[in-house]
N, C-alpha and C positions, 0 to 999 in steps of 0.2 A: 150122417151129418154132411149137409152141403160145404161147411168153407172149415180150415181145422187152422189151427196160431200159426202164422208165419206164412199164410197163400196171400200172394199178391191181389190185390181188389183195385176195383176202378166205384166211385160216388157216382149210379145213374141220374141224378140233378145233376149234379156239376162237371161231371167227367173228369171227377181230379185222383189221381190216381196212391195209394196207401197202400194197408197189408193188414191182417185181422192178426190182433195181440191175444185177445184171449175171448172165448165162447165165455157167454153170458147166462141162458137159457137156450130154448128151444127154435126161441124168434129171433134173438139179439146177440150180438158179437159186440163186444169192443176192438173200436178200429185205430190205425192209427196214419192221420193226412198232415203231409208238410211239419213233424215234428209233432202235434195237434192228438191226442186220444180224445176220443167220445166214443159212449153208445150208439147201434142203428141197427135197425130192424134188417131183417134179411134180405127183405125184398127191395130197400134201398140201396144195393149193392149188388156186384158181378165179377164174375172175373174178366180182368181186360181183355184175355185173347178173345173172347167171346163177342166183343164190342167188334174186336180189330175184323174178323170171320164174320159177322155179320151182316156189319153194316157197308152202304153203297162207298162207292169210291168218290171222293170228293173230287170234284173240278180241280183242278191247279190255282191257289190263289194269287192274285197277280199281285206283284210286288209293289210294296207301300213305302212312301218315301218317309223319310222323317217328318218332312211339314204335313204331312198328313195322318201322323198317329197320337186318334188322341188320349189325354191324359187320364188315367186313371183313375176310377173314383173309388172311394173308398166307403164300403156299406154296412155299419154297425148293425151286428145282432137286432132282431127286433123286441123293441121293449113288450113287454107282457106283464108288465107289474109294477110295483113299486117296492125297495128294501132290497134285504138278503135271505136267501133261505138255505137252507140246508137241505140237499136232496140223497134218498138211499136207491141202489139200484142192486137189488137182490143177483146174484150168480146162483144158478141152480145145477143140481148134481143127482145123481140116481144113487139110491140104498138098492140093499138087498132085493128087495122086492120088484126094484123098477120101477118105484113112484120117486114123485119129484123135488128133494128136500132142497131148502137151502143152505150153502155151502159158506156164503160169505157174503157182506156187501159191500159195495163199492163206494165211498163217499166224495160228494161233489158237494162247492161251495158256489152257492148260484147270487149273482152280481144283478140284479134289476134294474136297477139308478145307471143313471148317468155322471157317476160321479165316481174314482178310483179308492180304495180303501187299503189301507195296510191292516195286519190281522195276525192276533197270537191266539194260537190255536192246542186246547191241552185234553185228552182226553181221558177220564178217570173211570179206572175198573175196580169194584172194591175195595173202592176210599184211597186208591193208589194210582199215580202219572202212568201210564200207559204208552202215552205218545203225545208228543211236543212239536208245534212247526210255528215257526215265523214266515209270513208270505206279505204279497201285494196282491191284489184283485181286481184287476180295471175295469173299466164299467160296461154294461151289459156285456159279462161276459161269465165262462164257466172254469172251475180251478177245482182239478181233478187234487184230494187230498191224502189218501190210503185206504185200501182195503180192512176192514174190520171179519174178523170170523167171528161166525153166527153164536157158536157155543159163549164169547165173551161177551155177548149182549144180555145175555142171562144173568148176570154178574152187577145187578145195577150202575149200569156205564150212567157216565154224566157228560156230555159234551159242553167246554167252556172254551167261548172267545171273546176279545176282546179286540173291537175294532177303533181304527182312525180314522182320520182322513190324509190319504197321500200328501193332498194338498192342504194347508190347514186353514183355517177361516175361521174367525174371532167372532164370528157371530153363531159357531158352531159349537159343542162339546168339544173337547181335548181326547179323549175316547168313551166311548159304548161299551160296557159287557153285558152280554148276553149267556144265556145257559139253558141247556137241555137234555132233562131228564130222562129217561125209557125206561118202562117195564115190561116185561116178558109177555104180558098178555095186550099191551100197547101194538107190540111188532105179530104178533100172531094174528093180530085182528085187520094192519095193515097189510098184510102178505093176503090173506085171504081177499081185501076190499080189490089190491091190484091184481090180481089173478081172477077173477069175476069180469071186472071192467075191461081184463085186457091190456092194463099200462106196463109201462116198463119199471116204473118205481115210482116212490111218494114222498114229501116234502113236508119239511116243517118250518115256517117264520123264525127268523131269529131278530130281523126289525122290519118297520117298514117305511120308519122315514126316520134318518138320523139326528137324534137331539140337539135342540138349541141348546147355546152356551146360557147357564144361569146363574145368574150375578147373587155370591155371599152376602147376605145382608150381614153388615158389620155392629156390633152390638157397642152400646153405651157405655162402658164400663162404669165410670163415675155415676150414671143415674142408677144401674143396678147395686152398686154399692150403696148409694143415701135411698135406697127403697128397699134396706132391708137383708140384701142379697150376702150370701159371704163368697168372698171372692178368693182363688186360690191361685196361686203359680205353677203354669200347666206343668213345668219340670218336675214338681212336688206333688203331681197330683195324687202319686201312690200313695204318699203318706196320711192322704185324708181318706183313702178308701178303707172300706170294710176286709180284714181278713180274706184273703179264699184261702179253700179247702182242697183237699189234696184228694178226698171221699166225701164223697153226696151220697147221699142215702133219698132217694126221690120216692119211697114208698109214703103214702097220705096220712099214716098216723103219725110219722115223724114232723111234716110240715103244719097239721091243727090238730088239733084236740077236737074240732069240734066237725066232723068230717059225713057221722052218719048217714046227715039227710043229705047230702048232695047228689048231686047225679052224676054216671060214667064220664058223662061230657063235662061236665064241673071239676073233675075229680084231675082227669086227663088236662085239660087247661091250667089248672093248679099246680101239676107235676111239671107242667112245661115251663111255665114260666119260672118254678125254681131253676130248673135245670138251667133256661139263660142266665139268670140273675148268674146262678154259679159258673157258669162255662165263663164269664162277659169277665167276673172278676179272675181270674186263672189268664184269661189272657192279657188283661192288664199288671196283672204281677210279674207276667213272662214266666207263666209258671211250666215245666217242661210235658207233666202232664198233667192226667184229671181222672178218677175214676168213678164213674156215678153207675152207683145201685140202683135198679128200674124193675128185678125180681122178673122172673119167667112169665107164669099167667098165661094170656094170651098172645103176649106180645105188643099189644098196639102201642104202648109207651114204648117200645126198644124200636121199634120198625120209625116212631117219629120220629124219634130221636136221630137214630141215623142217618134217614132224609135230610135232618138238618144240618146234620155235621159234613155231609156230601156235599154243601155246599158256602162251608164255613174255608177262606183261605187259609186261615191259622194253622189249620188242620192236614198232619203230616199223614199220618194213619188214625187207623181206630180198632178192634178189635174186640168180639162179645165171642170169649174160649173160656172151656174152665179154669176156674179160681179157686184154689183148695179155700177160701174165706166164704166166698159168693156164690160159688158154683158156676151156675150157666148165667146167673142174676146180674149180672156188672156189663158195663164195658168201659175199657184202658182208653181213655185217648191221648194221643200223642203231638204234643203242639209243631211245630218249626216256625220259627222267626226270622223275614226277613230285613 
């Protein structure tokens, strides 16, 4: 290996001089200029003495007076898009064998707009916080975030932000969340697509043009009352609700009686939507938790279910372990309120 963590480097574009942080793959290092880490290919880079030993001796430049030097310009990143995206940049490592695994990736938040963004940033392994950051992002520009290892992306991560605007503007949203999913056969298919192509990593949208502010319609009260409506006081609204349950039993002959002829996809829609109806009332009760029955099978009711609670806020934990009642059949979930 040509350059190893901590040898000084010179940027052949710019001749600006850094030091390589950490080997990337085969092709790429991470470097680091004037404070500044990014990725760069190898051959984007040198070592300085190499420049100094090279290259011709420069003339002597003749001396420039103050009234003759001019001012500085200042030349933002080139736009290439529009939004934010989220970009992964694989580090690669050698097993046993000497073939080329991934070891970890490196996560960057890429800025496209010309506009600054504030941004909470949370990332969920396992229906559980992971890692938490508050940042700013100014415009066309890149915010290097943390390193994730490979083995916790297998772990159905969820990445969730929610963004501003630095500056705030009344004809805009108050904030954005956005959220993004992975599974295991997701990243193995994009590891393969960049290693074909050749790139350094791959990207996923998180917007692409930040929301308009949208104006409440405010509701009649008095006409929804004389057309029928019954109207309640939102402090009281628990009292008018339905019971929830502390144990859902989501299996199809509990919810009709009349279930035979349906179909898988009937059957599966029917179980879902008890399951909101019940999750929706639990957490209007403030209830602490919830246990709903989904039964082993195949799975596909427990794997939806989960999906969807991965991206419920209410939701502190959740967990599907034996149950001397249920067995493997349940899962606990566990609210928090803030």
């Amino acid at each position: 290996m040509k350059f190893q963590p901590g040898d000084k480097i010179i940027v052949r574009l710019t001749e600006e001089e850094g030091k390589v942080v950490e080997i990337m793959n085969e092709k790429m290092v991470l470097i680091e200029v004037k404070g500044v880490k990014f990725p760069a290919y190898m051959d984007q880079i040198d070592f300085p003495y190499f420049k100094m030993f090279t290259e011709k001796r420069k003339a002597e430049k003749q001396k420039v007076f103050i009234d003759n030097v001019q001012k500085e310009k200042f030349i933002p990143k080139k736009k290439e898009g529009n939004g934010v995206k989220l970009s992964f940049f694989p580090v690669f490592d050698k097993d046993i064998f000497d073939d080329d695994v991934v070891e970890k990736f490196k996560l960057y938040l890429v800025n496209q707009d010309e506009t600054a963004y504030t941004f909470a940033y949370n990332l969920m392994i396992g229906g559980e916080s992971s890692f938490q950051l508050k940042n700013t992002i100014e415009p066309l520009s890149d915010f290097y975030i943390h390193d994730v290892q490979f083995e916790d992306l297998s772990d159905s991560p969820r990445f969730d932000f929610e963004f501003a605007l630095k500056e705030p503007d009344k004809k805009k949203a108050t904030h954005y969340e956005a959220s993004l999913k992975l599974k295991a056969k997701q990243l193995f298919k994009k590891i393969e697509e960049i290693q074909v192509k050749n790139e350094p990593g791959f990207s996923y949208v998180l917007f692409e043009n930040y929301p308009d502010r949208v104006e409440e319609e405010k509701l009649d009260l008095g006409r929804l009352g004389n057309n029928g409506y019954r109207i309640y006081d939102a402090s009281k609204i628990r009292h008018n609700l339905e019971p929830a349950r502390s144990v859902v039993d989501l299996h199809i002959e509990k919810l009709t009686d009349s279930w035979k002829h349906l179909s898988n996809f009937e059957i599966l829609s029917m179980q879902l939507k008890a399951f909101e109806k019940y999750y929706n009332l639990s957490v209007a009760h403030y209830q602490p938790s919830l246990t709903v029955i989904h039964g082993v099978g195949e799975g596909r009711l427990r794997d939806e279910i989960h999906d969807i609670l991965r991206l419920k806020k209410e939701v502190k934990s959740f967990v599907n372990q034996y149950h001397h009642s249920y067995g493997y059949g349940a899962t606990e979930i566990f609210f928090e309120y803030k």
